[in-house]
N, CA, C and O atoms as a printed pandas DataFrame, in Angstrom:
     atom_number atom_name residue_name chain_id  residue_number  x_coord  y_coord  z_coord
0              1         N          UNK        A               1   91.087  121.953   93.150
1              2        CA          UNK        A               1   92.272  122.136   93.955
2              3         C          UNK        A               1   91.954  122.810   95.275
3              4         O          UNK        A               1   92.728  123.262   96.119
4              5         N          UNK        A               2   90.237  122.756   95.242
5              6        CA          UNK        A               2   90.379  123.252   96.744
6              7         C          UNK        A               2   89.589  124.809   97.096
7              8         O          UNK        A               2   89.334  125.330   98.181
8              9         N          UNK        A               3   89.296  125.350   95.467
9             10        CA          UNK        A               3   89.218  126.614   95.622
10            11         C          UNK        A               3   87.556  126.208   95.686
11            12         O          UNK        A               3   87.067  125.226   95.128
12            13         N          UNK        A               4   86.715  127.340   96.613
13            14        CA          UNK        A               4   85.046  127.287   96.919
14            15         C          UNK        A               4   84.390  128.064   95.774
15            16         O          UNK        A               4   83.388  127.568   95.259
16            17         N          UNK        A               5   84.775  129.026   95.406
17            18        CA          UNK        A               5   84.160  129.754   94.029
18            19         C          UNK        A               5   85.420  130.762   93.346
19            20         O          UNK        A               5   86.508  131.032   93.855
20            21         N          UNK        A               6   84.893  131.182   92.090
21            22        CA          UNK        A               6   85.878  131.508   91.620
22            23         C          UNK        A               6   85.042  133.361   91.189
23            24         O          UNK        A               6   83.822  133.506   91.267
24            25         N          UNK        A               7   85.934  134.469   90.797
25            26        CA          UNK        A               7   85.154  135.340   89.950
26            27         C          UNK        A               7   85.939  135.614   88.977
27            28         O          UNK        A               7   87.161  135.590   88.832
28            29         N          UNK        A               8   84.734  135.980   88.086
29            30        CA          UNK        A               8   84.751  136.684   86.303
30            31         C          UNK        A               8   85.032  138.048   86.480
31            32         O          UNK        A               8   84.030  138.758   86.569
32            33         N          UNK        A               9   86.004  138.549   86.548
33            34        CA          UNK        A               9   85.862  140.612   86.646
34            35         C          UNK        A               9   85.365  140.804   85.467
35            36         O          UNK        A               9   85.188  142.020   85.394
36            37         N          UNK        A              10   84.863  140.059   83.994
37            38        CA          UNK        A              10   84.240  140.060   83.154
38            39         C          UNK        A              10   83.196  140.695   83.311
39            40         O          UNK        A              10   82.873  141.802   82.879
40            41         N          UNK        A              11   82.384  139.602   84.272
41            42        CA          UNK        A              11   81.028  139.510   84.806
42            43         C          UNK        A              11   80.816  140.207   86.027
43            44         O          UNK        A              11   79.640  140.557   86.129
44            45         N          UNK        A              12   81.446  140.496   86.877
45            46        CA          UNK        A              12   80.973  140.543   88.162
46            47         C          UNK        A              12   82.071  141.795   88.710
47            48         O          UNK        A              12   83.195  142.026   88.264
48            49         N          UNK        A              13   81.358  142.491   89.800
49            50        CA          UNK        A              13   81.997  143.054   90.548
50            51         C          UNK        A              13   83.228  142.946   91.577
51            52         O          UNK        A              13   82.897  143.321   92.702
52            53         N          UNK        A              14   84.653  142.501   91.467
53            54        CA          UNK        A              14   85.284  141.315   92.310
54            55         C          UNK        A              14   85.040  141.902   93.720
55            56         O          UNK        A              14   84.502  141.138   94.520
56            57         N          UNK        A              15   85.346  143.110   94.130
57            58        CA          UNK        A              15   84.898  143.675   95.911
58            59         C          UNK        A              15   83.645  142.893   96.023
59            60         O          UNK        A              15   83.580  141.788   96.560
60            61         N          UNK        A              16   82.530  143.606   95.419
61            62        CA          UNK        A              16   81.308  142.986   95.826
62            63         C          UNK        A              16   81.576  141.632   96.431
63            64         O          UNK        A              16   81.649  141.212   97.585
64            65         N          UNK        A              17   81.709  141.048   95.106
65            66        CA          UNK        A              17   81.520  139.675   95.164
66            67         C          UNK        A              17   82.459  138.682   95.966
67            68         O          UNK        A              17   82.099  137.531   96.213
68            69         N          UNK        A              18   83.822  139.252   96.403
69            70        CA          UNK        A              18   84.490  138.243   97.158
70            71         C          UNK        A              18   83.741  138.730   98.467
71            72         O          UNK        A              18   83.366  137.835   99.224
72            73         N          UNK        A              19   83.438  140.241   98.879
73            74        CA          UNK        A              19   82.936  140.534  100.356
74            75         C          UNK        A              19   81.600  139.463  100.341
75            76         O          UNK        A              19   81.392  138.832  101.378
76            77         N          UNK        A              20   80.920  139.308   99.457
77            78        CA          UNK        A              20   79.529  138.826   99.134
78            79         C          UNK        A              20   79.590  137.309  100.137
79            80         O          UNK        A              20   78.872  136.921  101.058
80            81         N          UNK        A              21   81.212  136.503   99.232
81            82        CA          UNK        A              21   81.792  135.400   99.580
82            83         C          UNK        A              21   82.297  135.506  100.716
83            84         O          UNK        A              21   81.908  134.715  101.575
84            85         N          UNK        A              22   83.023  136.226  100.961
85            86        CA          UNK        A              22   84.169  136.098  102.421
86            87         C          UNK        A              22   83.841  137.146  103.942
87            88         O          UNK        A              22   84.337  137.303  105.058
88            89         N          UNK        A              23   82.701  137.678  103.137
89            90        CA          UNK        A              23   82.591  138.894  104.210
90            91         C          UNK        A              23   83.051  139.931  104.717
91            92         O          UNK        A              23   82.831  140.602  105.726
92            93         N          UNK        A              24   83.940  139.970  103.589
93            94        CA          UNK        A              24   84.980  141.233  104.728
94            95         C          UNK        A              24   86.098  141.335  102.768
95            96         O          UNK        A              24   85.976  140.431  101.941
96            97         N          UNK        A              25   86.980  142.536  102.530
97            98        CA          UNK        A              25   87.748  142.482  101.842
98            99         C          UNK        A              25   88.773  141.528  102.311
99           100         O          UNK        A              25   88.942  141.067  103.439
100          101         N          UNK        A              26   89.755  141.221  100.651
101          102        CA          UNK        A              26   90.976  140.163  101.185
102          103         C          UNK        A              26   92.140  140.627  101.851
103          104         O          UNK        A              26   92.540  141.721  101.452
104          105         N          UNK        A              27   92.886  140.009  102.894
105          106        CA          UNK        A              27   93.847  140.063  103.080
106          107         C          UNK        A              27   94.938  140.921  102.771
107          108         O          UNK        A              27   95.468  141.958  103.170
108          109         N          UNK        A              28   95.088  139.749  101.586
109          110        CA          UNK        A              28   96.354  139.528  100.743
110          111         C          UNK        A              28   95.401  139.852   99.351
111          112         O          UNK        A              28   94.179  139.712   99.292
112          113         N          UNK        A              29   96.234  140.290   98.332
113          114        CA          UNK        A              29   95.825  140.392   96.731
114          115         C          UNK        A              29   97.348  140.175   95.750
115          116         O          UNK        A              29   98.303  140.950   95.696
116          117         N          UNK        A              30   97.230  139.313   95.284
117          118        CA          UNK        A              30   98.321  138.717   94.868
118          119         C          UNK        A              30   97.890  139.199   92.980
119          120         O          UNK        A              30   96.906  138.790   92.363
120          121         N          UNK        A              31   98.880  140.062   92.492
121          122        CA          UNK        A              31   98.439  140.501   91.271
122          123         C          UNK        A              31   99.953  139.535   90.440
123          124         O          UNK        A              31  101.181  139.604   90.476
124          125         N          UNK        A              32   99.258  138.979   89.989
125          126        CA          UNK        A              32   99.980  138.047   88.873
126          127         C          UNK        A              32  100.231  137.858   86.904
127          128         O          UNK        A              32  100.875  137.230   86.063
128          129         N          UNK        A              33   99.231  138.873   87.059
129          130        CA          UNK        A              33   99.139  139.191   85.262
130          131         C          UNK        A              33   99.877  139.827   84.881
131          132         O          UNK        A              33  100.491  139.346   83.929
132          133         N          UNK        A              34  100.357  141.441   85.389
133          134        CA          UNK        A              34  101.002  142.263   84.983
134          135         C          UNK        A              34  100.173  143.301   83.563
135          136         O          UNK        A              34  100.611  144.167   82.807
136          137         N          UNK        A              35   98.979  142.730   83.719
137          138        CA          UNK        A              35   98.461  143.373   82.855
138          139         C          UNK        A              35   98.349  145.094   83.139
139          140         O          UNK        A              35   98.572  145.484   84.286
140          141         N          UNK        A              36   98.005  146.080   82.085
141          142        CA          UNK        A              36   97.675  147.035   82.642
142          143         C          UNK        A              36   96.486  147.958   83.387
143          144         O          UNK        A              36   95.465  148.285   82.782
144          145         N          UNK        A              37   96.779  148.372   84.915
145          146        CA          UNK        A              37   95.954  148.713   85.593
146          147         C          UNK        A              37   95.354  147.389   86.575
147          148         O          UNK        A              37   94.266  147.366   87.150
148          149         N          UNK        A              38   96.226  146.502   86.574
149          150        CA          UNK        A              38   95.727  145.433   88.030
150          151         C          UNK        A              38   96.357  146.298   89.073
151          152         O          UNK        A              38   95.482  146.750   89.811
152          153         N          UNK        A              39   97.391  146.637   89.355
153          154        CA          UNK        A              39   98.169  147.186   90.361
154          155         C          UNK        A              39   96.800  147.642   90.810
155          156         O          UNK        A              39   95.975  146.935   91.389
156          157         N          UNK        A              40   96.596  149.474   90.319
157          158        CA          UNK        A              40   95.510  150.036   90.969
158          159         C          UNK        A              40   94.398  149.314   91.472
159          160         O          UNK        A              40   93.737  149.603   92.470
160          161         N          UNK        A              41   94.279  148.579   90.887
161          162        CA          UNK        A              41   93.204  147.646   91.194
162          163         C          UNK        A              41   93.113  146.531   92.461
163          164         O          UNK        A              41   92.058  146.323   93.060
164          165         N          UNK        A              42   94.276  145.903   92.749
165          166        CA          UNK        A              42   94.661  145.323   93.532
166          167         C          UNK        A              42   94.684  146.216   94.974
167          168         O          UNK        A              42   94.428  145.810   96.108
168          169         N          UNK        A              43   95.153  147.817   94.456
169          170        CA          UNK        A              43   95.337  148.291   95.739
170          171         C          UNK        A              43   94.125  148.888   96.246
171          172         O          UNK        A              43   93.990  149.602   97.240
172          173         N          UNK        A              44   93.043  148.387   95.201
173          174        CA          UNK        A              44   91.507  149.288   95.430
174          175         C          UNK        A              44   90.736  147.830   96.001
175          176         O          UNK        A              44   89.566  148.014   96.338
176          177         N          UNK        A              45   91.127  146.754   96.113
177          178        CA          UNK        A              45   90.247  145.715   96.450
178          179         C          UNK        A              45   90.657  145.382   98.370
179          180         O          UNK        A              45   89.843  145.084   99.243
180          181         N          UNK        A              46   92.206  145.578   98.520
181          182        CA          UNK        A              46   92.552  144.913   99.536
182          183         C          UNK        A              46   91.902  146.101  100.378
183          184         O          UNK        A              46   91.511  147.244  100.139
184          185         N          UNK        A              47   92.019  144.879  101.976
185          186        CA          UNK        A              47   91.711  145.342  103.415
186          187         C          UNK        A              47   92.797  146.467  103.559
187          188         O          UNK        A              47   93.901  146.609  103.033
188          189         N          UNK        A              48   91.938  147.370  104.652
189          190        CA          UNK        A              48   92.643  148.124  104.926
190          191         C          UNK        A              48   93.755  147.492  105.897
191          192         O          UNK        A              48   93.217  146.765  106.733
192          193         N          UNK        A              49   95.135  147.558  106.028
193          194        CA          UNK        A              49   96.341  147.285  106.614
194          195         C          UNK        A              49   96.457  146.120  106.025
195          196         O          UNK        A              49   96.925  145.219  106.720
196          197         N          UNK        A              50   95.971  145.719  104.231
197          198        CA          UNK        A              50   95.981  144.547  104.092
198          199         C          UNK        A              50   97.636  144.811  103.534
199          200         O          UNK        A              50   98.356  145.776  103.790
200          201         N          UNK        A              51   97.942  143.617  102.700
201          202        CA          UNK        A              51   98.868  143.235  101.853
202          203         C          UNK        A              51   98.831  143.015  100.141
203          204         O          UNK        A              51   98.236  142.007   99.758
204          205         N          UNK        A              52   99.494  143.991   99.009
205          206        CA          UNK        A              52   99.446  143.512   97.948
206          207         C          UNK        A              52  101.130  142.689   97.180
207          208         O          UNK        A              52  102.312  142.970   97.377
208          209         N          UNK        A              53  100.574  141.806   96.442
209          210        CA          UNK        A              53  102.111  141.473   96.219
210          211         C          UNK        A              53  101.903  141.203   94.470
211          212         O          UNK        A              53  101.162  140.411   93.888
212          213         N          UNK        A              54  102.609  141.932   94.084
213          214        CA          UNK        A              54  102.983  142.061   92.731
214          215         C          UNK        A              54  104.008  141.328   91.993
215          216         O          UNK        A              54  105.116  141.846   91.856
216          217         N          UNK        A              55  103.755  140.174   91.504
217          218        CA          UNK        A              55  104.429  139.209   90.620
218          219         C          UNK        A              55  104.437  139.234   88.895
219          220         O          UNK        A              55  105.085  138.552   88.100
220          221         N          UNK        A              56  103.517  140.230   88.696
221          222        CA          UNK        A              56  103.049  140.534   87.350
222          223         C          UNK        A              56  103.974  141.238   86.806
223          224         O          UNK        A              56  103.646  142.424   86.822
224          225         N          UNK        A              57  104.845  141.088   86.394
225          226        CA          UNK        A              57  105.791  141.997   85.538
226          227         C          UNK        A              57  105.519  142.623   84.102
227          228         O          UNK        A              57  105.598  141.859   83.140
228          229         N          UNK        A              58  105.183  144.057   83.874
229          230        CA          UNK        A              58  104.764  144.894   82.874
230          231         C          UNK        A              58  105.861  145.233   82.582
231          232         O          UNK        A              58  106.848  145.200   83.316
232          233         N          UNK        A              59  105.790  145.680   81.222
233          234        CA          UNK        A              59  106.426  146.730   80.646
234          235         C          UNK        A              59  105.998  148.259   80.569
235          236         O          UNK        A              59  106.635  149.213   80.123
236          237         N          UNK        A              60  104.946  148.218   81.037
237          238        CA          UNK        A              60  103.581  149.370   80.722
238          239         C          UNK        A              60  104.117  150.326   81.979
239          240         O          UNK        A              60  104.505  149.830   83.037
240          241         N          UNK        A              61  104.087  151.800   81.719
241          242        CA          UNK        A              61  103.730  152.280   83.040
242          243         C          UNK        A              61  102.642  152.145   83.475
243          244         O          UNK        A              61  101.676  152.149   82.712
244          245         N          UNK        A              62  102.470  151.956   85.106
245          246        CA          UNK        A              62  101.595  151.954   85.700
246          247         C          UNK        A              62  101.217  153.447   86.710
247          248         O          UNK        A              62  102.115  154.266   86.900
248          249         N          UNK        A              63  100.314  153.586   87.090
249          250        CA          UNK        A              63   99.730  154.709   87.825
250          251         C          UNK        A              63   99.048  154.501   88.829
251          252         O          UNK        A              63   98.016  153.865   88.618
252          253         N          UNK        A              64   99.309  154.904   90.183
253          254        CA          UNK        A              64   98.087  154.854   91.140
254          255         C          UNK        A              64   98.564  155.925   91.892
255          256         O          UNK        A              64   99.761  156.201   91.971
256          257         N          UNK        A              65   97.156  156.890   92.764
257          258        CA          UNK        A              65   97.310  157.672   93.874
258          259         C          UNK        A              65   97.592  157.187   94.999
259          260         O          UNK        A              65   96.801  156.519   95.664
260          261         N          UNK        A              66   99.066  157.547   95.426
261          262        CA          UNK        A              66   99.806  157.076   96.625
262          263         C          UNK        A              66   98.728  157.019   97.633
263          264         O          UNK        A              66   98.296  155.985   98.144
264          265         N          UNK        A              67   98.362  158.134   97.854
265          266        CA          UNK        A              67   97.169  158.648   99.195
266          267         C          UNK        A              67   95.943  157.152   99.505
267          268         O          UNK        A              67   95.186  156.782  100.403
268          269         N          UNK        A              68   96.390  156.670   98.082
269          270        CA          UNK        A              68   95.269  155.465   98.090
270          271         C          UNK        A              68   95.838  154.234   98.899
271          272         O          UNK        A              68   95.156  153.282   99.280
272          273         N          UNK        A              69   97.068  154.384   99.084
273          274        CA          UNK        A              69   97.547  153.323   99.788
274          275         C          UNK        A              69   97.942  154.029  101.106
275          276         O          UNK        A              69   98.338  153.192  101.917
276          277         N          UNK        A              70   97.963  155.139  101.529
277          278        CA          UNK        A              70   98.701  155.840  102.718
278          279         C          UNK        A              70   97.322  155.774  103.490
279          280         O          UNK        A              70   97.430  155.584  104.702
280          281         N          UNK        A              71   95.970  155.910  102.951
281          282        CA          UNK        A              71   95.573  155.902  103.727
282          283         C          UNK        A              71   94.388  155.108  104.631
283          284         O          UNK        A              71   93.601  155.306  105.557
284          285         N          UNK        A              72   95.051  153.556  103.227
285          286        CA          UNK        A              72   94.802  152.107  103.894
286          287         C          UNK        A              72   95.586  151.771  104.649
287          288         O          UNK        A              72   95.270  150.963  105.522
288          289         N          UNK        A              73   96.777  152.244  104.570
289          290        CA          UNK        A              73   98.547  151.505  105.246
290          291         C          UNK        A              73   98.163  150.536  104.761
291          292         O          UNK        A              73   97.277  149.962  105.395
292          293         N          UNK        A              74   98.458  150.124  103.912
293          294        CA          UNK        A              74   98.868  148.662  103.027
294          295         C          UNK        A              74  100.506  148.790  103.172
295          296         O          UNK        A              74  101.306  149.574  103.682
296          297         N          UNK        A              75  100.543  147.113  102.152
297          298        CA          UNK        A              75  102.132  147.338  101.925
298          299         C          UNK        A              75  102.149  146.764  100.838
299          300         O          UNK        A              75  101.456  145.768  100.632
300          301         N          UNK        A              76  102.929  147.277   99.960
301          302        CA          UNK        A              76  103.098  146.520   98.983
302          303         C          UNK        A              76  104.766  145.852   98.471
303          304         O          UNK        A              76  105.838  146.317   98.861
304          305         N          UNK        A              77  104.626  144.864   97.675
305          306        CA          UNK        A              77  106.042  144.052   97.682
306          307         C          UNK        A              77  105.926  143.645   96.182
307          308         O          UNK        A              77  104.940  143.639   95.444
308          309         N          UNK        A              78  107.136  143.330   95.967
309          310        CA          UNK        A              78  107.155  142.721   94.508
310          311         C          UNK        A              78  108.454  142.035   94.643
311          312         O          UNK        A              78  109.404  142.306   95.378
312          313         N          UNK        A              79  108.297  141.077   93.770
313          314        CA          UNK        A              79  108.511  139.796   93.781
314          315         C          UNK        A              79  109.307  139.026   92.234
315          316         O          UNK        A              79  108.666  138.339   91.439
316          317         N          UNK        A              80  110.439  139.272   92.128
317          318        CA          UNK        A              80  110.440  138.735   90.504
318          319         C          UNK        A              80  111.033  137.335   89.962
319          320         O          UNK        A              80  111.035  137.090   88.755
320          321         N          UNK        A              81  111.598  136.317   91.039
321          322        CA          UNK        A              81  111.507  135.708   91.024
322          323         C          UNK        A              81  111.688  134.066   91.686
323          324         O          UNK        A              81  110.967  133.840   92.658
324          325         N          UNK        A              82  112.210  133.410   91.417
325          326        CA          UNK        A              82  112.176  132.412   92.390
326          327         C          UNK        A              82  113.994  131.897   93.130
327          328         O          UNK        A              82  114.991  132.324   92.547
328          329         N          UNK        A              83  114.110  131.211   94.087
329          330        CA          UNK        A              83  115.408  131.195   94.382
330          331         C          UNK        A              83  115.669  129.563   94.488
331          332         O          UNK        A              83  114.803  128.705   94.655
332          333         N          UNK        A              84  116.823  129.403   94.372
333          334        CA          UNK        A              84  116.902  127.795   94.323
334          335         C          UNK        A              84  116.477  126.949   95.598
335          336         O          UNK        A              84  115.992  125.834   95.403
336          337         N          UNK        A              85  116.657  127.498   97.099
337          338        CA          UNK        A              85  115.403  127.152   97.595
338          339         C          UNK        A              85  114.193  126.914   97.752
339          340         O          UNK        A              85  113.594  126.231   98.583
340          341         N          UNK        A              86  113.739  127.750   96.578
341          342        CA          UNK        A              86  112.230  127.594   96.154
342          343         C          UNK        A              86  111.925  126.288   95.502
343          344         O          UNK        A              86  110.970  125.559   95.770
344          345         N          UNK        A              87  112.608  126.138   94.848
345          346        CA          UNK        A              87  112.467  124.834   93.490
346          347         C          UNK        A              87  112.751  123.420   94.530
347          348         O          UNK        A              87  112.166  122.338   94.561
348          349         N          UNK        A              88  113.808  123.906   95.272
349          350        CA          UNK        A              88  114.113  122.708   96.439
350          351         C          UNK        A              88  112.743  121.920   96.924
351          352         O          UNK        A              88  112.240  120.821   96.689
352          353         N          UNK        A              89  112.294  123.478   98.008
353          354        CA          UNK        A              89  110.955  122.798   98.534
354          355         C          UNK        A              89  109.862  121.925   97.564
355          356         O          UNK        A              89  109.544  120.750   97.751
356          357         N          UNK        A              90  109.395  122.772   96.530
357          358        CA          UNK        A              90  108.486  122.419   95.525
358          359         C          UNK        A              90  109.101  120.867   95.265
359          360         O          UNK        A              90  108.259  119.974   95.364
360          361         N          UNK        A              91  110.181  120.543   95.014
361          362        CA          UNK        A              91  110.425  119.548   94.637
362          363         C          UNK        A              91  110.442  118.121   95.651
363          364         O          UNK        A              91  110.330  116.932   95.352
364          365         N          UNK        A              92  110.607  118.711   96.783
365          366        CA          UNK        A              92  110.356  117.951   97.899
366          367         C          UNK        A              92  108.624  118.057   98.566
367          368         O          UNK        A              92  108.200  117.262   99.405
368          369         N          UNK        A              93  107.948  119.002   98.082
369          370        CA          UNK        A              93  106.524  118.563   98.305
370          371         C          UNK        A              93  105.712  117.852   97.674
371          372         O          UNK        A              93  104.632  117.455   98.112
372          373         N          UNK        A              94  106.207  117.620   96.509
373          374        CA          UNK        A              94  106.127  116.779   95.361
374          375         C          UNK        A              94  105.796  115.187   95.826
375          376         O          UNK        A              94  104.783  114.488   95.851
376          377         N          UNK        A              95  107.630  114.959   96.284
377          378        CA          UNK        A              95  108.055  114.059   96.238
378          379         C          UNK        A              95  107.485  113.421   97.719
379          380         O          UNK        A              95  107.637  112.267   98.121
380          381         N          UNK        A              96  106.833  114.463   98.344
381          382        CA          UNK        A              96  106.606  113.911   99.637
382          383         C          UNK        A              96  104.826  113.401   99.509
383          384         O          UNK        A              96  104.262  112.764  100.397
384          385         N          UNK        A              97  104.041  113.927   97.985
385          386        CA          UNK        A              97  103.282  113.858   98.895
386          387         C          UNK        A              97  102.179  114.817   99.138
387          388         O          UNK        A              97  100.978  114.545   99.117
388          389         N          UNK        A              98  102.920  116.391   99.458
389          390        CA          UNK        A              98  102.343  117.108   99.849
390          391         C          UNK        A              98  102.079  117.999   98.767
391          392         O          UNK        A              98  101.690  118.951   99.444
392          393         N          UNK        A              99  102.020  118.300   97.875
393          394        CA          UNK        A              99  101.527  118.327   96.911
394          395         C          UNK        A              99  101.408  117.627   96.138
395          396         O          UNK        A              99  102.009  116.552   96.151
396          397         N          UNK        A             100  100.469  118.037   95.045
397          398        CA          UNK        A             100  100.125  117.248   94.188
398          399         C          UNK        A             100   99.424  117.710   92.496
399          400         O          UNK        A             100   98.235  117.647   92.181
400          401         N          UNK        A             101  100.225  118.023   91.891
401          402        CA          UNK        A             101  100.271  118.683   90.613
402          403         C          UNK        A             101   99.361  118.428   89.195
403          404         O          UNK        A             101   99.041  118.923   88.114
404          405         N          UNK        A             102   99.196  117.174   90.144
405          406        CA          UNK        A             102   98.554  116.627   88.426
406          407         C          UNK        A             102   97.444  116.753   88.119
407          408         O          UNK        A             102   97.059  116.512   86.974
408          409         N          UNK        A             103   96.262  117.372   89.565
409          410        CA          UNK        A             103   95.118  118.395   88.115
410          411         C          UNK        A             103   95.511  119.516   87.879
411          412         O          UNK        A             103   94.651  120.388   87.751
412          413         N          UNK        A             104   96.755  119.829   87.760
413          414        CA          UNK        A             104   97.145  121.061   86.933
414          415         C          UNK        A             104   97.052  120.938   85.420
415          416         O          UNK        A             104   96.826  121.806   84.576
416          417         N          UNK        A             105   97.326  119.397   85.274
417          418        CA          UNK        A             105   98.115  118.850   83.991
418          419         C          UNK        A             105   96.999  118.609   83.083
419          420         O          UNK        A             105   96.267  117.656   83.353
420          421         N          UNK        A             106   96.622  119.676   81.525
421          422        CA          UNK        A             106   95.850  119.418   81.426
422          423         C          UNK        A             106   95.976  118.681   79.905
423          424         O          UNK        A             106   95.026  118.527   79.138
424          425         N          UNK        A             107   97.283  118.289   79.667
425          426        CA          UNK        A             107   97.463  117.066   78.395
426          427         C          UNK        A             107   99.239  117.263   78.231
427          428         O          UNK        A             107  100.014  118.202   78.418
428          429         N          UNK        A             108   99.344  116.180   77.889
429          430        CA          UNK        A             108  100.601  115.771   77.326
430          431         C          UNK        A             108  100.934  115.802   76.028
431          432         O          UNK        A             108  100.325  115.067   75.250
432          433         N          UNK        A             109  102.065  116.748   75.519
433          434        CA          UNK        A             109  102.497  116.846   73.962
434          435         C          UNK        A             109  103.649  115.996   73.736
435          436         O          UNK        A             109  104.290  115.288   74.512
436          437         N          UNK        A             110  103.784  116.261   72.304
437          438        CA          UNK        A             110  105.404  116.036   71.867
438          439         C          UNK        A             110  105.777  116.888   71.466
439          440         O          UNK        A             110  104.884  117.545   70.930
440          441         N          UNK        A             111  107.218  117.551   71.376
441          442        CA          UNK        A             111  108.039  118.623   70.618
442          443         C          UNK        A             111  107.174  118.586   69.262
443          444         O          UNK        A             111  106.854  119.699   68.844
444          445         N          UNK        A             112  106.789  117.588   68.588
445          446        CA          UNK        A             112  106.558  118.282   67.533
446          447         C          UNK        A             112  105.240  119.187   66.935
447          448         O          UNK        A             112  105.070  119.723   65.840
448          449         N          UNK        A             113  104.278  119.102   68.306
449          450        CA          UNK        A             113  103.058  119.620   68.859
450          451         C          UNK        A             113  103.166  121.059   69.497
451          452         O          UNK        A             113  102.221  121.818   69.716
452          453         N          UNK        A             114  104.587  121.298   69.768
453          454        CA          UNK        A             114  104.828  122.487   70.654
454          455         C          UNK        A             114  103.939  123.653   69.636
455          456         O          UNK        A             114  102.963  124.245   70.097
456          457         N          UNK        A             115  104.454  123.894   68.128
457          458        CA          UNK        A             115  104.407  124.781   67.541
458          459         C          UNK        A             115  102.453  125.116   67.176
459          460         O          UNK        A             115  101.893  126.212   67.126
460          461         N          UNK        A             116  102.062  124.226   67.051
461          462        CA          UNK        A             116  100.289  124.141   67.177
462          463         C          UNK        A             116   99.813  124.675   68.332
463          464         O          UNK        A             116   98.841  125.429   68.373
464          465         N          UNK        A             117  100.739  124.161   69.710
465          466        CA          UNK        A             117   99.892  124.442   70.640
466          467         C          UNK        A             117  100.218  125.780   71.374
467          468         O          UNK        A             117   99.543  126.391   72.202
468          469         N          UNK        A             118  101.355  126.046   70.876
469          470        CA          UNK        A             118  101.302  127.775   71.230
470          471         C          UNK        A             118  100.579  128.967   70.594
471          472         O          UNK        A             118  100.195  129.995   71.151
472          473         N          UNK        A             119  100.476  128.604   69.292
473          474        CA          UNK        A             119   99.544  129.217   68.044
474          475         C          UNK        A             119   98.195  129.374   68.961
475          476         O          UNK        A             119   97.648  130.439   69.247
476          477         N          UNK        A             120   97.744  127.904   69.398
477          478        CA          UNK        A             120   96.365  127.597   70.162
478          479         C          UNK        A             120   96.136  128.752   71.517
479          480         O          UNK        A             120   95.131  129.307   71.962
480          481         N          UNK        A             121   97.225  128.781   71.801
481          482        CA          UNK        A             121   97.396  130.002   73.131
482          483         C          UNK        A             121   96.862  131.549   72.705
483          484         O          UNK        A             121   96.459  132.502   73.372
484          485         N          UNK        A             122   96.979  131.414   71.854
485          486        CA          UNK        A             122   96.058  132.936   71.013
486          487         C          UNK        A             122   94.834  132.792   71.876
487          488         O          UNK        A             122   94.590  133.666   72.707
488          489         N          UNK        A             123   94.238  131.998   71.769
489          490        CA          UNK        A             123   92.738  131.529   71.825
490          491         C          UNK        A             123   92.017  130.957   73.154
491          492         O          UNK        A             123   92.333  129.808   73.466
492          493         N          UNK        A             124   91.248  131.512   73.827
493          494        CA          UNK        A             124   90.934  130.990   75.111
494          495         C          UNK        A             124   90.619  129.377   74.860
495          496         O          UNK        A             124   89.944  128.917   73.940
496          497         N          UNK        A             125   91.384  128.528   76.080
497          498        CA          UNK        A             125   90.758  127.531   76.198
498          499         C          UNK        A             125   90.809  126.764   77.807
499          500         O          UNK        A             125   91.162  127.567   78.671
500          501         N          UNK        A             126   90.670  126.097   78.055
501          502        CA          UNK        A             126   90.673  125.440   79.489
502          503         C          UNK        A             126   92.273  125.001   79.593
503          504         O          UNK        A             126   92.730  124.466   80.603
504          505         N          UNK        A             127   92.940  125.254   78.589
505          506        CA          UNK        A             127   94.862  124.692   79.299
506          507         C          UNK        A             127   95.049  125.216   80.170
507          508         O          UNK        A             127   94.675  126.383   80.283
508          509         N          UNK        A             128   95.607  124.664   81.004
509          510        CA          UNK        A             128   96.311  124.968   82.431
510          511         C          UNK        A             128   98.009  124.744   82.078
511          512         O          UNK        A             128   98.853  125.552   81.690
512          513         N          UNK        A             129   98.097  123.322   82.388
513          514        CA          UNK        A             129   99.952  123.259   81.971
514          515         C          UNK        A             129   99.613  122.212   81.260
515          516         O          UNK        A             129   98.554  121.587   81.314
516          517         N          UNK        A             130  100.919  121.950   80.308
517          518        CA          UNK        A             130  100.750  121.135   78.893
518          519         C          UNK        A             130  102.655  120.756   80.097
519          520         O          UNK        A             130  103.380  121.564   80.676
520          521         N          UNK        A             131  102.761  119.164   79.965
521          522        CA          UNK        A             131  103.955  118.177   79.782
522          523         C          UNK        A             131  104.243  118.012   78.495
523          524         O          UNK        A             131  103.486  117.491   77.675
524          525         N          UNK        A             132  105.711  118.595   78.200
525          526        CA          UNK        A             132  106.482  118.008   76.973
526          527         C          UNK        A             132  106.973  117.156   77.372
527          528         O          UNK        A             132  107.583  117.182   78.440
528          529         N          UNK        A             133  106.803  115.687   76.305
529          530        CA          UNK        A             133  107.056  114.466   76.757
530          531         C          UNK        A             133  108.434  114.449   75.528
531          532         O          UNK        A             133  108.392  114.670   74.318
532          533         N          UNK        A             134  109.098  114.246   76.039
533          534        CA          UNK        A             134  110.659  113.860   75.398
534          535         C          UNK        A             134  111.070  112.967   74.474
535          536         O          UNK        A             134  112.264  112.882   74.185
């Protein structure tokens, strides 16, 4: 879809390794898991006067030293969800063209597959998005 390399925070250092890649820290850090302790993390990777945007919705408290962002001047935003303009466009980039979704798609079920293949979600595998076919 376009992306040049990817990182493992498994494996690898992500600062290092995106500066390694991009030369410089990111931008933008778009924290999307909501897991606990990306926040801090997000606000420990970005450029200074960068941008973090938080889509990850926890239940967990989270923790970070303000000073850590006061004295990047970052900004941070959060984001919870989408507006019917949103779905508009998407649906018209679709239809135009301009996007294009389908190596997202990484198999087609039936309802009666749903219940296997969420079980399967326990378990790492290469799914991306699954189509319920009707």
């Amino acid at each position: 879809l376009g992306a040049h390399t990817t990182i493992d925070p498994k494996q690898e250092d992500v600062a290092a390794r995106f500066a390694a890649v991009c030369g410089r820290p990111p931008d933008i850090v778009v924290e999307c898991v909501g897991y606990p302790g990306m926040l801090p993390e997000a606000i420990r990777l970005v450029r200074k006067r960068g941008q973090v945007l938080s889509a990850g919705g926890s239940y967990h408290t989270v923790t970070f030293t303000p000073i850590d962002t006061l004295v990047k001047e970052i900004s941070i935003d959060f984001s919870l969800a989408y507006e019917v303009q949103d779905f508009a466009a998407v649906i018209d980039a679709i239809a135009t063209n301009r996007l294009k979704p389908q190596p997202l798609i990484t198999d087609r079920i039936t309802l009666d597959q749903l219940p296997e293949r969420f079980e399967a979600l326990r378990r790492p595998s290469g799914t991306c998005k699954l189509l319920i076919e009707i």
